[in-house]
N, C-alpha and C positions, 0 to 999 in steps of 0.2 A: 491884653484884655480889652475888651471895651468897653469905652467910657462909658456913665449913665444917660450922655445930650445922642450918644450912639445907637444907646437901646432903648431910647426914647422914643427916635423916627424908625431905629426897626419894629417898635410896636406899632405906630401908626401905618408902617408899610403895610405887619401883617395883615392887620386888619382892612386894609384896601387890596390887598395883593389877587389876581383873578378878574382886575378891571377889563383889562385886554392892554396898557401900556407895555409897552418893550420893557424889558429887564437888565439890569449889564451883567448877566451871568459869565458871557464871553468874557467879560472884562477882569474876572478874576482868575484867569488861567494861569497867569504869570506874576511872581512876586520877587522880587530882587532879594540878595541873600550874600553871607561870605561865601559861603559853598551853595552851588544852585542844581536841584535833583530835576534830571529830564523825563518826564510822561509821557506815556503813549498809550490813548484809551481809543475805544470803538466808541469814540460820540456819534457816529451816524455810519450808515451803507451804502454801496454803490448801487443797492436796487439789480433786480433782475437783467438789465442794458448790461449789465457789467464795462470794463474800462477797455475792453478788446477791439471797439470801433475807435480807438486814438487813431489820428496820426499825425501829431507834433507832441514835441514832448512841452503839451500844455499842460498846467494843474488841473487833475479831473476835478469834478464838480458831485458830493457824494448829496444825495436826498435825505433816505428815510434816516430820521431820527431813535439814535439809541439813547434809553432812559438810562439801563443798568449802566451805560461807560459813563454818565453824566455822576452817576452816584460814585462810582469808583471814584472818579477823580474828586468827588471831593471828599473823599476818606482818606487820599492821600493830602488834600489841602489840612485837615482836619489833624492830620499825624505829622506834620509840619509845623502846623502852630501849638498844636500842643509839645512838642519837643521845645519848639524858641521859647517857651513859657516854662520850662522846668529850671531849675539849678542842679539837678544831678547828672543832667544829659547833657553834654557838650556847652555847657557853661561858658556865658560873654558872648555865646559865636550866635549867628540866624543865620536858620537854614534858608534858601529860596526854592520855587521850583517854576518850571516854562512845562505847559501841557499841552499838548497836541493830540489831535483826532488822527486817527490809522486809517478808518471808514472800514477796516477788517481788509483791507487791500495793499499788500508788501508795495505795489507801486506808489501808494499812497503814503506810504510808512517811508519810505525813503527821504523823503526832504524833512523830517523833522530829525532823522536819525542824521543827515547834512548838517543840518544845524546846530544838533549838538554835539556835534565832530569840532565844529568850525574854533579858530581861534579865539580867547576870550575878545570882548568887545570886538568881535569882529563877524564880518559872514563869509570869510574864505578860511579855506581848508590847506594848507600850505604842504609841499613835499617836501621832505626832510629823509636824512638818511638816518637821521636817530632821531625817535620823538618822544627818548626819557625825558625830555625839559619840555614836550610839548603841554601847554593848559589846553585842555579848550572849556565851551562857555560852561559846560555839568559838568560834574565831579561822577556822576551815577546814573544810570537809566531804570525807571521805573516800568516795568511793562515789556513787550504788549502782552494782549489777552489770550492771544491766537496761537498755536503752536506753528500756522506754519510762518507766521508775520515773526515769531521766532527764529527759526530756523534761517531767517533772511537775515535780520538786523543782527543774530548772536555772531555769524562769522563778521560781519560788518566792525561792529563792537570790538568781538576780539581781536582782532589787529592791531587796534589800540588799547588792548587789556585792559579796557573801561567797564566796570562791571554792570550785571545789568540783571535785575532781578524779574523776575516775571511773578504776577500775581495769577494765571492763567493758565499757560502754555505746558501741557502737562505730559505731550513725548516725548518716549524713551531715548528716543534718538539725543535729544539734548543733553542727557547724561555724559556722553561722551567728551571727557575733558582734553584730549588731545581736538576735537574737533570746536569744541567751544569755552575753552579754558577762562571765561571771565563769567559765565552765564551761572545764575543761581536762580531758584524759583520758592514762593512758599505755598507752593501746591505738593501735592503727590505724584507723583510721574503713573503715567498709561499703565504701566507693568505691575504696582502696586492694585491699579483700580480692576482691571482685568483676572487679576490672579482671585479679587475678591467676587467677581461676576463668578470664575469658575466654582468657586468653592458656594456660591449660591444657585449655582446649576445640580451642582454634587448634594445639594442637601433636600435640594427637594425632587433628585432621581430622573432631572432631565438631562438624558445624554442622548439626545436627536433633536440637533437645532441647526438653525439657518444662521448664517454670521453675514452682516451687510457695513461695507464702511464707505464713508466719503472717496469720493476717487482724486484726493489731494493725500499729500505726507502724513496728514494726523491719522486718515479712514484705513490708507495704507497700513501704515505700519502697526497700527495698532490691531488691525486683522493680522498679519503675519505675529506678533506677540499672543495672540488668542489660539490661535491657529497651534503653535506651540504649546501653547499649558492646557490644553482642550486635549492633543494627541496624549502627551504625559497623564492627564488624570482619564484615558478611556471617555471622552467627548467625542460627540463624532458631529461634524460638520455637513449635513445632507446637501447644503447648496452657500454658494461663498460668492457675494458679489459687491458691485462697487457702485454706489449711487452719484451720479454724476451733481456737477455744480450749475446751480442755475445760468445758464448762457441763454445770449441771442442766437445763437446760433438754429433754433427749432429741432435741433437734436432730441432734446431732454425727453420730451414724453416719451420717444422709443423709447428710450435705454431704461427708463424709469419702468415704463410697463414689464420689459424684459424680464426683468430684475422682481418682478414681484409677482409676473405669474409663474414664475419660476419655483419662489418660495409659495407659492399657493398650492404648487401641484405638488410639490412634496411631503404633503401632509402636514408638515413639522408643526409645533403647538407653540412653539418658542423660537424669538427671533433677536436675536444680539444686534442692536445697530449703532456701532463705533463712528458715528458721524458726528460733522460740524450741525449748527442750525438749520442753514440755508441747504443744504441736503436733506436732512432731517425733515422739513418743511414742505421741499418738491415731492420726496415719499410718501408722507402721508397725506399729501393734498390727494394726489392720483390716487390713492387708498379709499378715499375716504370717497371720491368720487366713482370709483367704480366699484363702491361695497363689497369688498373683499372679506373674507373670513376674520372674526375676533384672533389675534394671537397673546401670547404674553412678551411684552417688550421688555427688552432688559439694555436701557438707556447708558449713553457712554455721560459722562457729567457733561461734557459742552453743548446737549439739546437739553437736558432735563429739564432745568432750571428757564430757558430760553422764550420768552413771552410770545416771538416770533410763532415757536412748537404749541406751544400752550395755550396759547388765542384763537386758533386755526377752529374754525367751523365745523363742528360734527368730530372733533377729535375723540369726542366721548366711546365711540361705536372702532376704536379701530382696538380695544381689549384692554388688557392689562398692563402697565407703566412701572418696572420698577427699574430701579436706578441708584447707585452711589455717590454720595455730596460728602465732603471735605467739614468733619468739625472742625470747625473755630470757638474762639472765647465769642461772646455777645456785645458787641458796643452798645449798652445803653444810653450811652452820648450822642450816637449820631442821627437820632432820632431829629431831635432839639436841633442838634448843629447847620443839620439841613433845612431845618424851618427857619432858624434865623436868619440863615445865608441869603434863601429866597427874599424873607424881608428884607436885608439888606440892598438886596439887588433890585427892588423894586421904589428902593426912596432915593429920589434925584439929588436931594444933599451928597447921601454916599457913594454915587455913583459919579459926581461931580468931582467929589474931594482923590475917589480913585483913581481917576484917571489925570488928575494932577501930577498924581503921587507916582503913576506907574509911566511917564513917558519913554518915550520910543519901544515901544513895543512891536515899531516894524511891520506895521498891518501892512505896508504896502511889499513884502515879502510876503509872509504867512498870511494874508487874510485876517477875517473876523477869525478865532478859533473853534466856533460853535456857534452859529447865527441863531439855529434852533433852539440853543439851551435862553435863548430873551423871549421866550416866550410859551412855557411849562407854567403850571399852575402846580398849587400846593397838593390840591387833589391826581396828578400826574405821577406825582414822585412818592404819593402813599404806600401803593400797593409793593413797591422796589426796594423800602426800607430796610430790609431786614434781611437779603441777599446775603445768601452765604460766602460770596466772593470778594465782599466788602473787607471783611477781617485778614483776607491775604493781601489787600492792596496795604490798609494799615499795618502789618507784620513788614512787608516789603519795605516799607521808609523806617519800620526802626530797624533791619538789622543792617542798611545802609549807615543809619545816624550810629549805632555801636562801633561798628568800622573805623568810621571817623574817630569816634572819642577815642579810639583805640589808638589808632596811628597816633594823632595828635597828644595823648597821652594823660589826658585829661586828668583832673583829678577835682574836687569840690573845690578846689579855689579858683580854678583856671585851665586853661590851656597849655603847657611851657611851650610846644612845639608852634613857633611862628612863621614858619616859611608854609606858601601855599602848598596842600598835598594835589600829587599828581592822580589821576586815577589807576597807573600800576601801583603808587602805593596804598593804596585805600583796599585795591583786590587784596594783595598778601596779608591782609585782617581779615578778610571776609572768609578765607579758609576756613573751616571747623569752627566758623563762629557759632556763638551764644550768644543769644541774644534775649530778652523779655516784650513781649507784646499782649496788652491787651488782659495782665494776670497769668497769661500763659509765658514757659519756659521754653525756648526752642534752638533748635540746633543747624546748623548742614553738617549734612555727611559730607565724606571725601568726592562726590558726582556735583555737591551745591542743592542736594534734596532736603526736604523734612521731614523727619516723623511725627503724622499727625493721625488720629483717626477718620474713619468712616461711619456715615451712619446712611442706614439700606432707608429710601425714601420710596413712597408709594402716593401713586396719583389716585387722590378721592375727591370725584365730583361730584359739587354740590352748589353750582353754578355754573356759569359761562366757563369758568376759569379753574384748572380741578386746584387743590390744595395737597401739600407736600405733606405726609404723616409719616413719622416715625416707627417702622417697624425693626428694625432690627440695627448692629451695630457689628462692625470690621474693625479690628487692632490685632492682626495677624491670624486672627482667628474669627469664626463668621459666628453670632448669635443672632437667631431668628424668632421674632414672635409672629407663629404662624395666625395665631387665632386673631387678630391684627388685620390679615390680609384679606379684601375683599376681591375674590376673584369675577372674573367676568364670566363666567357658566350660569348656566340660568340657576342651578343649585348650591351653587359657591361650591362645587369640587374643585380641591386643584387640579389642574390641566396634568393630562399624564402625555410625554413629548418621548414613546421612544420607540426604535426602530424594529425590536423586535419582545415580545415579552420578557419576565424576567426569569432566568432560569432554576431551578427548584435546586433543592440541598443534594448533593451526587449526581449533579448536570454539569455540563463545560458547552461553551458555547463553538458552534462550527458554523464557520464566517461564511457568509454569501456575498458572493459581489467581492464590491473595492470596501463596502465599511467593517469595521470592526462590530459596531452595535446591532450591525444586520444578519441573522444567523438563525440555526435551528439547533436547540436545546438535544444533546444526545447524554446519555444514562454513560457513566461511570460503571464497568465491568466489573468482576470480582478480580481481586488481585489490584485494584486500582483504585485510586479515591482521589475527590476534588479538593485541591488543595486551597484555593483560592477562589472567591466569585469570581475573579475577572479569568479565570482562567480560561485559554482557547484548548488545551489535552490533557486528561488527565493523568498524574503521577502514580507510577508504578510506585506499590509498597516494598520493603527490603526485604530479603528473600526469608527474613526470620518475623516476617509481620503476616497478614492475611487481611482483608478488606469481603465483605459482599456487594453485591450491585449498591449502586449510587449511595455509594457511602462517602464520607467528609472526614475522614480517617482510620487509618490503619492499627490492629490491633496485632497482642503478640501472639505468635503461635504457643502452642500446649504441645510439648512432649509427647509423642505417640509411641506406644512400644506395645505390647503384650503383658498386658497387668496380672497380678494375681489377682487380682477382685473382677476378672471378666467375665460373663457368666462360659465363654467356651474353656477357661482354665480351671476355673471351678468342678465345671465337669468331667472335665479331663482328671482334673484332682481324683475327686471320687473312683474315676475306671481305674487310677494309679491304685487308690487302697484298696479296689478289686483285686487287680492283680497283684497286689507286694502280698494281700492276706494269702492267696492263695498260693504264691511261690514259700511263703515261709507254712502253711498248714501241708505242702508238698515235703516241705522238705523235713517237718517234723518228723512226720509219718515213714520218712525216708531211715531218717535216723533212728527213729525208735525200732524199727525191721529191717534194719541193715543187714542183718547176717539173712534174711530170709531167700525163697529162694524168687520172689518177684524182685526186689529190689538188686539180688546176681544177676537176673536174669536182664533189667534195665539198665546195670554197668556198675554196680556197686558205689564204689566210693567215688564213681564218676557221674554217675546219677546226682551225686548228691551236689560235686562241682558244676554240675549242667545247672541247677536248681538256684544256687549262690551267683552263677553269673545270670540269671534270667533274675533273682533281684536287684544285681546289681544296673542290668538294665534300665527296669523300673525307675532306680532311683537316680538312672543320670535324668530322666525327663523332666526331673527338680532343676537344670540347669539352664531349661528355654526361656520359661515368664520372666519378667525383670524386666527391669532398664539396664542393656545390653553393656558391658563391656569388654575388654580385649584379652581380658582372663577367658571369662564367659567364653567368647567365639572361637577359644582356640579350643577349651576343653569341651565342648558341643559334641563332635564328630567321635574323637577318640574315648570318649568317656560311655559314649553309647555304643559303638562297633566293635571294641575291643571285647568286652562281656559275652556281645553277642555270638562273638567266635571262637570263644573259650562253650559256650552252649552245642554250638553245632558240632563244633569239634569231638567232642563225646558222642555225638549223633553218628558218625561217620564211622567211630571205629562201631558200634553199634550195626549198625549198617553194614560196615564191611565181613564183622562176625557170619550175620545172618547168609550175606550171600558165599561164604564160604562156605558155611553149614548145608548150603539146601543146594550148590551149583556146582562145588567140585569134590571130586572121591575124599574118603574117606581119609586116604594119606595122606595127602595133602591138606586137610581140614583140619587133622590133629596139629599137625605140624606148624600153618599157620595160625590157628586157633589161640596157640599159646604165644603168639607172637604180638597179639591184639588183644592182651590183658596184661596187665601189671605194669614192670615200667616202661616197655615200652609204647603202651596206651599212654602214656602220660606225656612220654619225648613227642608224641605228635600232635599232643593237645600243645604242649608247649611252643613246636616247629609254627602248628600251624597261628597260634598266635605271635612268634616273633615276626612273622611274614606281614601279620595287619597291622603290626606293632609301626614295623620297618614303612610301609604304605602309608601309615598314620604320619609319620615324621616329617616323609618326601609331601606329605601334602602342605602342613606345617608350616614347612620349612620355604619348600616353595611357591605355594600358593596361602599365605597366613588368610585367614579372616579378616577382615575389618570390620569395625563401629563404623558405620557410616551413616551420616542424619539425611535424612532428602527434603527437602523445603516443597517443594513440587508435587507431589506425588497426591498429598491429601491436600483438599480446600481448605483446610484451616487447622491444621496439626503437621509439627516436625515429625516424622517418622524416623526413630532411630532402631537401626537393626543390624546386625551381622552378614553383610555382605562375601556372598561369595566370589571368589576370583577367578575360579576357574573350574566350572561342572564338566569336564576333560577327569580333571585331578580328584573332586566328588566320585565321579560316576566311580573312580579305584579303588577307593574306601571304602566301596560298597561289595567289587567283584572280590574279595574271599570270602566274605561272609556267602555269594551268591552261588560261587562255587563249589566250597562244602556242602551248600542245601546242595546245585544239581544233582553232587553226586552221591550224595547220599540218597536223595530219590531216584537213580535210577538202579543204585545196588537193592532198591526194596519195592520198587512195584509190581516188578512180575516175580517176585516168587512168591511160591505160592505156597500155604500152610498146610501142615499134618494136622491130620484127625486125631484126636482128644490131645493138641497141645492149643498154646496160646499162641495166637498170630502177632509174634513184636514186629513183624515190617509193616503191618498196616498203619499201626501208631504212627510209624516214622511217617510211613507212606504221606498221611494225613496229616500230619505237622510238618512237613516239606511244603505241602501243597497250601496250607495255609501262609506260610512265610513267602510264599510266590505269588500268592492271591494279594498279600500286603504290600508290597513292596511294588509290583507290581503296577499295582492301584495307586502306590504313590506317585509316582514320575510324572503322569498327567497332572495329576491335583495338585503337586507343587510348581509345573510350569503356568497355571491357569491361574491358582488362588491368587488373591491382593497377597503384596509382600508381609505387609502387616501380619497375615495369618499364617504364612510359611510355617514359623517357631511353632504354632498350634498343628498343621499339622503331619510335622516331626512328631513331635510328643504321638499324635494320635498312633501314627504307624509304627512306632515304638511296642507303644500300649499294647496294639493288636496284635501285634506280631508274638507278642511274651501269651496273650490270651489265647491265640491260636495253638502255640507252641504249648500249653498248659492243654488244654484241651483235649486235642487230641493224640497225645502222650500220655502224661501225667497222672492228668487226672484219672484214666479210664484205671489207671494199677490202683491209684489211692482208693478207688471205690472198690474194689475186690480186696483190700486191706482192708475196708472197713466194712461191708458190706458183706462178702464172700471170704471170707480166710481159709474155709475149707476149701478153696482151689489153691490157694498157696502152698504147691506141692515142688518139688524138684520133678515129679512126672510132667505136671503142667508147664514148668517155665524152662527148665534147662534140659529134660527131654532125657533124663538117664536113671528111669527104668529098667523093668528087667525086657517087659517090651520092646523099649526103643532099642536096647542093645542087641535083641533080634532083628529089629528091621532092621538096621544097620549091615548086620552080617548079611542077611539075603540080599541086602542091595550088594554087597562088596560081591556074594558071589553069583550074582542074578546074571551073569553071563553065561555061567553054567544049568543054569535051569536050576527050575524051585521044585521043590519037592509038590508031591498031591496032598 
């Protein structure tokens, strides 16, 4: 603490401080300590000359002045002394630390990383074949800022498993613990910060952007990480380049312009630039000077924040800034801290009494450490206070000082462990440490990372200089306050960055070119639907589902068969109670005048089996509508054609009478006459239905029906129906029924009728010719109809066939039954008169001559 005669001249400092006297700010770099932590801050830059014109390996000489490495380092003075001031942290022990300027230059970074290699009290580096017992003058290294001043000093370091935290240095590459097994950082690595750029590309539907990185390790690889979670989440990269480092060389403006009319002429609205400052810097200088187009910038953390970026003349005009910054706790302390220090360093007592206190500091090695930092004003260091990179530096020295307490074993009374620690033993605590900074709880993972969050910053100018606002906030997951952001459109829309529109619901996209985002929207077919928006084809539905054009999902199919409720079954229904009424008022009539001589004369008691099989007919048509099964399909066939040839069958011997009657002699007509009534009329009704019976079986048997459902067939109904297997084996369950009709119509079309009887062949004649007209007419109609209606129309040709066969049969006797009864004579039908048994005789003897 210090004294009150301490803060007495740093009030009279402050209050002089700004006169223009030198400072000894240099002079507090370095404090002696038990254990002494090594620094490495960007106090200054080697300026655009860059160190490429050496040629001796003299110490370069760096210029421009950095403010933020000056505040770094003293937030790590600041977490130094407040640890030696505690009783629960490392207790009895003081810490020290030695700070050195990098200039952001690995060549530069080199001699202080020497130094703290070198032997204690010493400035040689000694070769050893074992350096478990080597000290040197740090126990730890604090820093650098830079990832790739990393990437140099971490394999350095590791060799001697000296740990080395970085407050900065935030590539991925450094993760790798076989390659830099001492290295810890308390930042976020590139892969955590990038992953949250994507998912804030993803949220506001820019997936057509240009990606730009520094052409060093950080621009690098941290484009190739982008470039990866860009392809995985559907980003598409229209143009991918690398911004050169400022040299002497007169290179630069090419490569710079290259590189940006490049991104100019490809439209894109959105430009990711994963660069250092001084790249950062040369971009938009040439940007700004050749008034290129507004974009939306979406900043890697190492330019965001960067006064260098931020200062630049006309930055206002190159668009939109946004960008992800590292929370940390808030030091309210270092506000104060840093105003007293400056007073400190401006009153010649304490500047006096320090450099008493701190000899050999070996200026004539290292230099002044910071010549620029004697001579900052308080108004200098204002605007930098509050840097969010300050609480990494402070994080960085306590979980080194945890480490320690840890090895050493600390506990509120003391220390027990009193042998010096080495730096491999200080690393094996730093593993999976815990550590507290700041209020906050923090950890390394198994890589030496942290889990901290983000918060998404937006540049709003409202001066020279824009100001950082908080919109939105990253912890694994992105929340955005859009109404927050003020875009750079003259309307405040946000910018829409994509390659091709967006495609509508039952669209898939078809890629043009090399990109994916580049493409023309094609319509989803029936039978197909878009499964996905990112979808490039779309997904056939499964053969029991159905889709319409640019549909977004597949529905089920509906069951299609032949209902009873359709209006063509319906109808059919009603022709069916046409004809069953009329086969049963036939056969009433049959019955009631059975002995008569119309109904002898029609077949008797085979009229009336003609009449029973043409209902039973009727009533198989009851077995097509339905939802088909394999009962159904087999009784279809045989329940309908067997009736029917039990009908014809009667017709024939009918048939066969007539033409014995009227075609051959007399002796022969008696004879077979009585051959073609009673039972043997019956053995040929029977023969000729075992024959359809036997046809029925062999079809049956060897060609069965199937239920079979077709998915295909209808656009959006399963068709289930009775498949045939073989219309060969059909067409034969047809030929006895066709057969009997042939020949029964041709035993009755040309004979020709006597005068005052009744003409029975013409009936037949014309119910032949109707069952040929039907059937007939079938064959076409059922190779043509949709399947669907087949069953319908069976049923029909059924139907008509029994109404043709009623028709003109049947019906013509029922109406002289009921109509004429007085022709119901045995003269009119059976023709045995006293008459006919004279024509009969003159015909027998008409060879001999007729009388006059």
């Amino acid at each position: 603490m210090l004294g009150p005669a301490v803060l007495g001249l740093s009030l009279w400092a402050l209050l002089h401080l700004g006169t223009g006297a030198p400072l000894c700010l240099s002079q507090q770099l370095r404090m002696k300590g038990d254990y002494v932590l090594g620094g490495l801050f960007p106090l200054s830059e080697a300026g655009e000359a860059g160190l490429g014109s050496r040629t001796q390996p003299s110490s370069p000489v760096c210029t421009r002045f950095s403010l933020d490495g000056l505040l770094w380092a003293l937030a790590m003075k600041m977490a130094v002394e407040e640890i030696n001031n505690r009783s629960d942290l490392l207790p009895g022990l003081r810490l020290g630390y030695d700070l050195f300027d990098t200039c952001s230059e690995p060549v530069v970074a080199m001699k202080p990383s020497l130094m703290f290699l070198a032997k204690a009290d010493s400035r040689d580096i000694a070769a050893y074949c074992n350096y478990t017992q080597y000290q040197p003058r740090v126990l730890a290294v604090i820093g650098p800022y830079s990832s790739e001043l990393a990437v140099v000093t971490g394999r350095f370091f590791g060799f001697f498993l000296m740990p080395q935290v970085s407050y900065g240095a935030s590539m991925e590459l450094l993760s790798a613990r076989e390659t830099f097994p001492s290295f810890f950082r308390t930042v976020l690595s590139d892969r955590v910060q990038l992953t949250a750029a994507v998912e804030l590309l993803q949220e506001f539907g820019w997936n057509w952007v240009a990606a730009l990185g520094s052409d060093d390790e950080y621009g690098r690889q941290g484009l190739g990480i982008f470039s990866t979670l860009a392809a995985a989440h559907s980003i598409c990269i229209a143009h991918e380049g690398l911004v050169p480092l400022p040299r002497a060389d007169g290179l630069l403006l090419g490569k710079v312009q290259d590189v940006l009319h490049q991104v100019n002429q490809s439209s894109v609205q959105v430009v990711l630039l994963f660069a250092s400052a001084p790249a950062a810097h040369a971009l938009f200088s040439y940007s700004i000077s050749s008034k290129l187009s507004s974009k939306v910038w979406v900043a890697s953390e190492a330019w965001l924040t960067s006064d260098l970026v931020m200062g630049l003349p006309g930055m206002a005009q190159v668009g939109t800034v946004l960008g992800f910054l590292q929370r940390g706790a808030q030091l309210h302390k270092f506000s104060q801290y840093v105003k007293t220090h400056l007073a400190l360093a401006a009153n010649p007592v304490f500047c006096a009494a320090l450099g008493e206190r701190e000899e050999g500091l070996e200026e004539d090695v290292v230099g002044r450490r910071c010549p620029q930092c004697d001579y900052i004003t308080l108004q200098n260091v204002s605007t930098g206070l509050n840097h969010h990179q300050t609480f990494s530096v402070y994080a960085a020295v306590y979980s080194v000082a945890q480490a320690l307490h840890n090895t050493l074993q600390c506990n509120a009374s003391g220390c027990p462990m009193q042998d010096p620690v080495k730096p491999w033993q200080l690393l094996e605590n730093m593993y999976n440490l815990t550590f507290h900074a700041g209020g906050l709880t923090l950890r390394f993972n198994s890589n030496g990372n942290v889990d901290m969050e983000y918060d998404l910053k937006l540049w709003v100018w409202q001066g020279p200089v824009p100001e950082l606002h908080d919109v939105g906030r990253f912890n694994g997951s992105l929340w955005t306050d859009s109404l927050k952001i003020r875009w750079h459109t003259s309307n405040n829309q946000k910018p829409v960055s994509q390659c091709s529109r967006q495609c509508q619901e039952g669209q898939v996209r078809r890629v043009k070119g090399f990109h994916s985002c580049c493409y023309d929207c094609v319509d989803c077919k029936a039978g197909s639907y878009q499964k996905s928006p990112d979808d490039l084809a779309c997904s056939f539905c499964n053969q029991d589902e159905w889709s319409p054009e640019r549909s977004t999902r597949c529905f089920r199919r509906r069951l299609r068969f032949l209902a009873w409720g359709e209006p063509a079954v319906l109808l059919l229904l009603l022709l069916l109670s046409l004809a069953l009424g009329l086969v049963l008022a036939a056969l009433g009539l049959f019955i009631r005048h059975r002995d008569s001589p119309l109904v002898q004369a029609s077949g008797g008691p085979l009229a009336c089996f003609g009449l029973v099989c043409l209902g039973l007919v009727c009533l198989s048509v009851l077995l097509f509508p339905g939802q088909p099964s394999p009962a159904l399909c087999l009784a279809q066939q045989p329940s309908s054609h067997l009736p029917l040839t039990g009908c014809l069958s009667t017709f024939i011997l009918q048939a066969a009478e007539i033409f014995v009657e009227s075609e051959l002699p007399l002796s022969w007509a008696d004879r077979l006459s009585g051959c073609l009534r009673g039972p043997w009329a019956w053995l040929v009704v029977l023969l000729a239905m075992l024959v359809e019976a036997a046809l029925c079986a062999w079809y049956l048997v060897a060609f069965p029906p199937e239920v079979v459902t077709d998915w295909r067939l209808l656009p959006t109904e399963a068709l289930v129906h009775c498949r045939t297997r073989s219309w060969v084996s059909f067409g034969l369950v047809h030929a006895t029924n066709a057969t009997l009709a042939f020949l029964c119509f041709l035993g009755t079309f040309l004979v020709q009728s006597r005068p005052g009887h009744y003409n029975r062949a013409r009936g037949l004649t014309f119910a032949m010719l109707a069952y040929f007209i039907t059937w007939v007419s079938f064959v076409p109609l059922l190779a043509n109809v949709q399947v669907v209606l087949r069953p319908a129309v069976q049923m029909g040709a059924l139907l008509l066939c029994v109404l043709g066969i009623l028709a003109a049969f049947h019906l013509p006797r029922c109406y002289l039954l009921v109509r004429q009864p007085e022709l119901n004579t045995p003269e009119f039908f059976l023709g045995r008169g006293p008459g006919d048994a004279r024509e009969r005789n003159d015909g027998d003897t008409g060879n001999q001559g007729r009388p006059e």
